[in-house]
C-alpha angles and dihedrals in degrees: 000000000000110000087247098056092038081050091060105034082057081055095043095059101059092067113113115251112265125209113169120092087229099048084050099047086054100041098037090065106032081051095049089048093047098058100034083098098181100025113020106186122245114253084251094084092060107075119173127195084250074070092063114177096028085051085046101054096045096048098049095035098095099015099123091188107060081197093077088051095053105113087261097074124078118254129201119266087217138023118207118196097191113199096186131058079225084062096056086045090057092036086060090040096052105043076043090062095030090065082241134157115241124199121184125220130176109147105006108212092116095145091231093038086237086143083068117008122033126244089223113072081200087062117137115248115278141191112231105221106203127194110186099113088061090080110131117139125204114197109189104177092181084072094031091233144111138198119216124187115228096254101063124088137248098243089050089056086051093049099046088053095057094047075071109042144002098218103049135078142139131265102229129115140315104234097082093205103062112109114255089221096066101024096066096042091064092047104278103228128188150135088316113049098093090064095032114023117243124314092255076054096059092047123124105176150351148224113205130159109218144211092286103046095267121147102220128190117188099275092047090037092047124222104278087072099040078061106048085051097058099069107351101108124266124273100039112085107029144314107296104229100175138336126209110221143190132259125220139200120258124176119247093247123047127187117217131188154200123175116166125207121187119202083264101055083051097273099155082056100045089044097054084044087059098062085051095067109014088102113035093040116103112297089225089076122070107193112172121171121226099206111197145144120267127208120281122251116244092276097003130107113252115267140219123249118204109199124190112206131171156100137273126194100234145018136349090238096048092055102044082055086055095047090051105053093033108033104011087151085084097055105217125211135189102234077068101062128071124198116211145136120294098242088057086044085057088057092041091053094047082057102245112160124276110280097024104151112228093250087083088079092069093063090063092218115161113235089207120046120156154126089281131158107197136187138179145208142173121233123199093179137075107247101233109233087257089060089046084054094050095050084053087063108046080044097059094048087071122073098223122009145150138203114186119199115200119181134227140181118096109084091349098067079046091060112087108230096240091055093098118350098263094099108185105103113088102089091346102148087177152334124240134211133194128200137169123178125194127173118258094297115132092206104049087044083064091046083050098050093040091058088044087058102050084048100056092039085056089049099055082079092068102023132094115293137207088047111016085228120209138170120274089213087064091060113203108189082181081077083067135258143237111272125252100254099042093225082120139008132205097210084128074083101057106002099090095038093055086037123021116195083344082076103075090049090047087057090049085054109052087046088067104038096032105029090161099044094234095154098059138142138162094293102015118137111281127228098239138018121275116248096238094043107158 
């Protein structure tokens, strides 16, 4: 720690603890602009719930899942919109003094909303730092790098890359309005991993602000906690300022596709074929399935659509060579298929409308926002068609659900899984993902969360096993969570799920970085290890 910064956290320190929201909504602020020597931040950027609309607008204005957003669920007492690096670094030192609970946003799609409301209605108050206004973004093509502030989307960091070139662009995820500071801290997968690894694969280097006010890059920070970061959830080591990423080659023209089966165009057949193959065919191709319910026929039972949807790095006719050696079961026809640039593959993938112009993704506006409750899992084993029947029926039962199937193999079965924290790589055919969305209602949220449950207790059967691994982006609070007063924690639960064998040096690490667990949530990285850790 610099003698300045070891100068005001002494200082800090002999502050008496505050407990009152209101005590903390006057100190917290008159203590960051005291000590913001060069830039203190305009009072603007400190908005309390007395400011409602203005509160109100902040707070909702990223939340992708309306449900974390419902009365019952704890709010912060204080929202601060930092502008400086230097502010991030006060806003730690002084929760940290003022004995105050910190949560870290910068996108906002985390699927529990743990990054801005709490999961215990008993939680002590917290200040909600926000760093969506830290969003610049630095393309250097020379180097074939770019940094990109937390803030920022990811849509804005795929734009900004292809302002530069036409052949460049970043393997990270589909959805553009996810914030580049926590997406990338849970993995980070999307349409070109397969080619390129994750985005916390493609990382260089960091910017985080620690426990004790430091602002670390990857040499300062070492490399232990370059690699928790990469892959260890967000929330749990420090405040992501910023990460460098690299860049990766993309041809000037990309096919995508979209080629829809019902159960009665073969779709339970098409569909096994498809795990056959979602892993061994070319990297280049990126073929996911969007499983959901259609609308029942005057007088008919409702049906299944299977719809592939993806994206190839390179032309119509190349991959329709590829489909039809390798998957000829689709069917694949041309009419189905659209070449375009990447960047416009990267809008027709979020699922903006057809026609939407590039520039959209500037505006970081989420194309899906609803009342949702979402899980995961990672399958190594090809479902039988009976098991593909069986999920039909637990599917049509729901009024409005969806099971994503996004496919691996290629360099992501090549990375060790030690190599960054994030640990599914080694016989994964696919993740899945399941989603059901409702309107407010507390008792059809019930009905929503009791049929989650029977799907993804029909699928243990087929998923990953010892442990049932998912993916830490796709929060589940339902695994368990660390409990409010930190004297114990029940990440037995989901550790090693989120983890596998990561989990135990992550613990290691956040022990040392973090020794006083001042960046925790409810599923934040423990100190030690449970004692009934599997």
């Amino acid at each position: 720690m610099s003698p300045h910064l070891s100068t005001i956290l002494a200082s800090f320190l002999l502050l008496l603890s505050i407990s009152t929201a209101a005590e903390i909504q006057d100190s917290f602020p008159k203590c960051v602009a005291k000590h913001a020597v060069k830039c203190p931040p305009p009072k603007s950027t400190f908005i309390t719930p007395s400011q409602t609309s203005l509160f109100t607008s902040l707070l909702n204005s990223t939340a992708q899942n309306l449900r974390c957003l419902l009365p019952s669920k704890p709010k912060p007492i204080l929202i601060f919109t930092p502008l400086t690096e230097s502010h991030v670094q006060n806003a730690v030192l002084c929760a940290k003094a003022l004995g105050v609970h910190l949560r870290l946003r910068s996108g906002g799609h985390d699927y529990e909303g743990l990054s801005y409301t709490s999961d215990f209605k008993s939680a002590p108050p917290f200040i909600l730092l926000d760093l969506g206004k830290l969003r610049a973004v630095d393309v250097d093509i020379g180097s074939e790098t770019a940094w990109a502030q937390a803030g920022a989307t990811i849509g804005e960091l795929y734009y900004r890359i292809s302002e530069k070139s036409k052949t460049h662009g970043f393997a990270a995820g589909l959805c553009t309005s996810l914030g580049v500071g926590g997406h990338i801290t849970g993995g980070a997968y999307g349409p070109m991993m397969r080619k390129y690894g994750l985005g916390a694969d493609n990382v260089v280097d960091a910017r985080i602000v620690d426990a004790n006010g430091n602002i670390l890059d990857r040499k300062s920070m070492g490399e232990d906690a370059f690699w928790a970061i990469r892959g260890g959830g967000g929330g749990s080591f420090g405040v992501i300022l910023a990460w460098k990423v690299r860049l990766v080659k993309v041809p000037p023209t990309v096919t995508v596709f979209t080629a829809a089966r019902t159960l009665e165009q073969g779709a339970t057949k098409t569909l096994y074929k498809w795990q056959r193959i979602a892993d061994k065919i070319d990297e280049n191709l990126f073929m996911r399935v969007l499983i959901r319910p259609a609308p029942a026929a005057a007088g008919k039972k409702r049906t299944i659509v299977t719809a592939y949807n993806g994206v190839y790095l390179g032309s119509a006719e190349s991959l329709l060579k590829i489909v039809k050696s390798e998957f000829p079961e689709l069917g694949m026809a041309r009419k189905e298929t659209v070449e375009m640039s990447w960047i416009e593959s990267v809008v027709y993938m979020g699922s903006f409308p057809t026609g939407t112009a590039p520039e959209t993704l500037l505006s970081g506006k989420a194309a899906f926002v609803n009342h949702f409750k979402g899980k995961s899992d990672f399958v190594k084993e090809a479902v039988a068609e009976a098991g593909l029947e069986g999920l039909w029926r637990v599917m049509v039962e729901e009024e409005s659900p969806l099971v994503i199937w996004n496919p691996f193999g290629g360099k992501m079965s090549r990375i060790p899984e030690g190599k960054i924290a994030f640990p599914h790589r080694k016989g994964v055919v696919f993740m899945a993902q399941y989603l059901t969305t409702w309107k407010s209602d507390k008792e059809e949220e019930g009905k929503r969360y009791e049929w989650m449950n029977k799907l993804y207790d029909y699928m243990a059967q087929y998923a990953s096993k010892n442990p049932r691994e998912a993916y830490v982006n796709y929060r589940d609070d339902e695994m368990g969570m660390n409990s409010v007063n930190r004297s114990s924690v029940d990440a037995g639960k989901w550790g090693s799920k989120y983890y596998k064998c990561n989990f135990e040096r992550l613990v290691r690490v956040k022990s040392r970085v973090d020794p006083h667990d001042f960046f925790w949530h409810e599923q934040s990285i423990p100190t030690s290890l449970p004692k009934h850790y599997y």
